[in-house]
Structure formats: structure tokens, C-alpha cells
C-alpha positions, 0 to 999 in steps of 0.5 A: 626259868627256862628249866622250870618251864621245860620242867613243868612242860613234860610233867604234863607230857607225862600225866596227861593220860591221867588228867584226860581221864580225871580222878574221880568217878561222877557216876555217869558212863565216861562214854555213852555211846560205843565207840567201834574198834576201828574209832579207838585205835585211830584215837589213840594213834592221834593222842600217842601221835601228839604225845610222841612228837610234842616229847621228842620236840622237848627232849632235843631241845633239851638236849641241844641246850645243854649238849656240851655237858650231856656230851661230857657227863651222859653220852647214851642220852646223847646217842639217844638223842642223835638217834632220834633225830635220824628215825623220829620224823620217819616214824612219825610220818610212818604211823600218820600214814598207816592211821590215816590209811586204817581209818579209811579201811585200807589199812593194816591194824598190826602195822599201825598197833606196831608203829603206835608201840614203837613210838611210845617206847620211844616216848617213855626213854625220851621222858626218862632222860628229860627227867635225869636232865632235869635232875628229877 
């Protein structure tokens, strides 16, 4: 059961970009009034934020729930794991602050697309061994 819900939980992680959005078009604009540059990068910095910390959170604990076996059968997904344990809370610190510092103008738009990127890199490797520990 527990595998199941773990199971069910990242499938959400990794189609939430499309269920935010929706599949189908209801002919009225998805947004009706512009959004400057600096709103959408900030609102993409929160999503990939959650999304980043939620998936990491997953991922480990997946991770230490089955540590002797992904020791034994897979060990890159344990390095990997060790590796985000070391860097995730720094990153993720790293990119609230460069977003919370964009949004209120003193920040650096490279930085924060940078920290934003390296997160979601991060994201998607952390997805894919959820799947292969989850046999998917």
C-alpha cells in the first residue's frame, strides 16, 4: 500500500505540469491580462520550487525505505541520493533567495534562471529512479 501511494504521488509530480494547464481548449484566453516578465519567472521559480522539494522529499525517502536493497542492486541511485541529501537544502535555499531578491528588483535574472534550471535537472533524475524503484 505504501508503494502504491508513493507510487501514485510522483505520478502526480510528474504530470503536474499538464493537469495545471488542462487538456482541452474552452476558447477563452488561458490568461486575460498580461503578466510582466518579471511575474512569470517569479511564478515559475515558486512552482519548480515546490516541485523540486516535494520530489527530493519523495526520492529519499524512497531511498531510505529500501536502502539495503538500492545499496546491493543499484548503487548510482544511492550516490545519488547521498548527493542530494549534501546539495538539495543549499540549492533550494539558494534559489528562494535569489527569486525573493528578483521579485523585489534587486536581483540577478541569470542567477535565478540558473538555480531554477539546476533544480529541475535535478527534479527529472530524481523522477526517473522513483520510477525504476518503483519498477515503472
Amino acid at each position: 500500500m505504501k508503494y502504491i501511494l508513493i507510487s501514485l504521488t510522483a505520478l502526480c509530480l510528474c504530470i503536474a505540469p499538464i493537469g495545471f494547464t488542462g487538456c482541452g481548449y474552452s476558447g477563452q484566453p488561458i490568461v486575460t491580462t498580461p503578466i510582466a516578465p518579471s511575474e512569470s519567472v517569479v511564478v515559475k521559480a515558486e512552482q519548480t520550487l515546490r516541485i523540486s522539494k516535494d520530489t527530493f522529499d519523495i526520492f529519499l525517502r524512497l531511498e531510505k525505505d529500501n536502502h539495503s536493497t538500492v545499496v546491493e542492486n543499484a548503487p548510482q541511485i544511492h550516490q545519488f541520493a547521498e548527493y542530494l541529501r549534501r546539495n538539495a537544502p543549499n540549492w533550494l535555499i539558494q534559489a528562494n533567495d535569489l527569486k525573493n531578491k528578483y521579485k523585489h528588483g534587486e536581483g540577478n535574472l541569470q542567477a535565478l534562471l540558473t538555480a531554477i534550471e539546476n533544480l529541475t535537472a535535478n527534479t527529472n533524475q530524481a523522477k526517473t529512479y522513483i520510477n525504476q524503484l518503483n519498477g515503472a
